[in-house]
N, C-alpha and C positions, 0 to 999 in steps of 0.2 A: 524493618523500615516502616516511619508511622504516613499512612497516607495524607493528607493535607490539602484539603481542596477549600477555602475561604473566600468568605465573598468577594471578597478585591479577586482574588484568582477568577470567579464566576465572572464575575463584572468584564476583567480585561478580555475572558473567553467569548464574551457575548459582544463586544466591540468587534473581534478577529471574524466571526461568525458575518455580523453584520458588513463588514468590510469584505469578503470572499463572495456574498449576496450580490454586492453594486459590481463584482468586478464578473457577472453574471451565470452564476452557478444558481439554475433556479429551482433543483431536488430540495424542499423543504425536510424530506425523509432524510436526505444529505446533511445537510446544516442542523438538524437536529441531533440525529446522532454524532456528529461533531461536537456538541455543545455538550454531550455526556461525559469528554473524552478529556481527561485534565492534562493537558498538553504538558504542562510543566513538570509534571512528574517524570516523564521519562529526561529530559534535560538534567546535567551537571548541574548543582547549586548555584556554582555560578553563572550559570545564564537562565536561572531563573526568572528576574526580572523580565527577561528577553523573550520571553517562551511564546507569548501572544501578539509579538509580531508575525507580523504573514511573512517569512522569511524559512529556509533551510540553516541549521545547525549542525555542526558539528558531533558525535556520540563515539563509542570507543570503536575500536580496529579500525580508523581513519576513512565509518561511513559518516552519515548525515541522516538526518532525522528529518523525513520530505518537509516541502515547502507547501501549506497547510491548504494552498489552493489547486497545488497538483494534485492531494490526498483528494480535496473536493470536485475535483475535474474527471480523476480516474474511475475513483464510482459512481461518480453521477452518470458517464458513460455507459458501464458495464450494466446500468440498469438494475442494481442487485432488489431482489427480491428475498420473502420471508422464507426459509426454507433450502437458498440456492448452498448450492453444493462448491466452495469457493476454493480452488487454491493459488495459495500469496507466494511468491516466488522472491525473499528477499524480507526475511521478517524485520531485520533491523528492531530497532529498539519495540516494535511494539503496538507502534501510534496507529496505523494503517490496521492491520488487525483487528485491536479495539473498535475501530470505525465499521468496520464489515460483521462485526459481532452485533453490535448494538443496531446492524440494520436486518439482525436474523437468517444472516448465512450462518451456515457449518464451517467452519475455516480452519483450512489444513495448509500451515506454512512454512515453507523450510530458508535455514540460515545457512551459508556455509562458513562464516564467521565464530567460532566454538565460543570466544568471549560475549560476543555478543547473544548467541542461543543459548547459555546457561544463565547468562545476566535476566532476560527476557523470559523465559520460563517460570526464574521464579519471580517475576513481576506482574506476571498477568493473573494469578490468582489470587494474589491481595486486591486485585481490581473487577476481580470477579467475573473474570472475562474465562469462558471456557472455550480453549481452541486448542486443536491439536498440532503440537510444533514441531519439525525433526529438524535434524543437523543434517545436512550432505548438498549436494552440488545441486543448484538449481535447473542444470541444464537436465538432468533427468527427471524432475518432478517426482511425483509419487507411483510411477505405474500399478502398482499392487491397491490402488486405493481409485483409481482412476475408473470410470470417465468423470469430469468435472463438467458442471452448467456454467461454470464463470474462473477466467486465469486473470491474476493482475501479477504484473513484471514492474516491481516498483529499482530496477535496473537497466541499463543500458543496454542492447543486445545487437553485434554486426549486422544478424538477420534472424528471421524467424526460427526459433530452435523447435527442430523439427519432431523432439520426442514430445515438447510439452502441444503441439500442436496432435500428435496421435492421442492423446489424452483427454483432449477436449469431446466431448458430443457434439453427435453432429446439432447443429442448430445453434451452440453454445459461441461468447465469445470470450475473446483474449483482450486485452490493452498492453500493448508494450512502447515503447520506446524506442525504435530501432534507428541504427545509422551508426558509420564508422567514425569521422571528422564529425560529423551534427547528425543526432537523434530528431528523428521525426517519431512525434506521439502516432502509435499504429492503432486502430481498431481490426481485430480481423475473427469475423464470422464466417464460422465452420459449415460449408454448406452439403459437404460430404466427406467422405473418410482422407480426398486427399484436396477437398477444392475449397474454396474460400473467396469469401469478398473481403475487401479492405479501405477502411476508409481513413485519414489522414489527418493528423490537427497541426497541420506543420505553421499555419501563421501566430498560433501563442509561440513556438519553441523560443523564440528570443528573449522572450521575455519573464515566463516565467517555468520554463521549464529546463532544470539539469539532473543528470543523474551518475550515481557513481556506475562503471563500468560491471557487468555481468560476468563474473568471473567463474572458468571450472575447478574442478575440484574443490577438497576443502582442507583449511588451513586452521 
């Protein structure tokens, strides 16, 4: 696969950047490494042209490809720092990933989608993106790899899943998405082995935020 990142691609990418900015995501460390991340690559050819709208797409095993301002919302939350020890719960095509790479985590993300985590594996090192990826069910995280400074749940989750919650450090946080009928965007900082604060982004959820369901096992 030849990568292809052209100016008209840069140009439309630096409009999406600039539009995710007004809509007030103000981590410049955010939007820059956004700006690194050739959106369009991970999209179907034919939604190419469409790649740098601020919109969710469509990608194979009938997930989506976040919508570019949750991708900017969710870490600009987590506060990620150079160094932070990250695990992505929900690697999907890729896009998310990349993002948390190029802001100098360690990222260790699991798929439980197998077309999707072999598609993805070999996509991320022609991009030169080094992160460690596994296949299996995200409701268990990595235990053998664990504790994490930083979780991001780029899925849907009834409630807090309580193994990737033991995984965390204390002091560390998570972002999820939680709710059965309607996800509320969750923050929740670990403040001991079993306690935690939580804080809520529930007045975007209508508008710009969806996600496909958190599912167990893998398929």
């Amino acid at each position: 696969m030849k990568i292809t990142d052209s100016i008209r691609h840069q140009g439309l990418r630096k409009k999406l950047i600039d539009q995710i900015r007004e809509m007030g995501i103000e981590s410049e460390k955010v939007l820059t490494a956004m700006m690194k991340v050739p959106r369009h690559i991970f999209l179907d050819s034919s939604f190419e042209d469409f790649a740098y709208q601020n919109k969710a797409f469509p990608i194979d095993a009938d997930q989506t490809i976040s919508h570019p301002y949750t991708v900017a919302f969710q870490t600009e939350v987590l506060n990620i720092q150079k160094g932070d020890k990250v695990l992505e719960i929900g690697t999907g095509c890729g896009y998310q990933t990349c993002v948390l790479y190029h802001l100098g985590a360690k990222v260790y993300s699991i798929e439980r989608q197998y077309k999707l985590f072999n598609k993805t594996k070999n996509l991320l090192p022609k991009l030169n993106i080094k992160a460690q990826l596994y296949y299996g069910d995200g409701y268990e995280g990595l235990v053998d790899l664990a504790p994490f400074d930083k979780i991001i749940v780029t899925a849907g989750a009834p409630k807090l899943p309580k193994k990737l919650f033991q995984q965390l450090k204390i002091g560390g946080m998570m972002i999820i998405p939680l709710g059965v009928e309607q996800q509320i965007m969750t923050l929740i900082i670990k403040s001991s082995e079993s306690g935690y604060e939580s804080i809520t982004f529930d007045n975007y959820q209508d508008d710009y935020f969806r996600f496909v369901p958190m599912l167990k096992n893998r398929s």
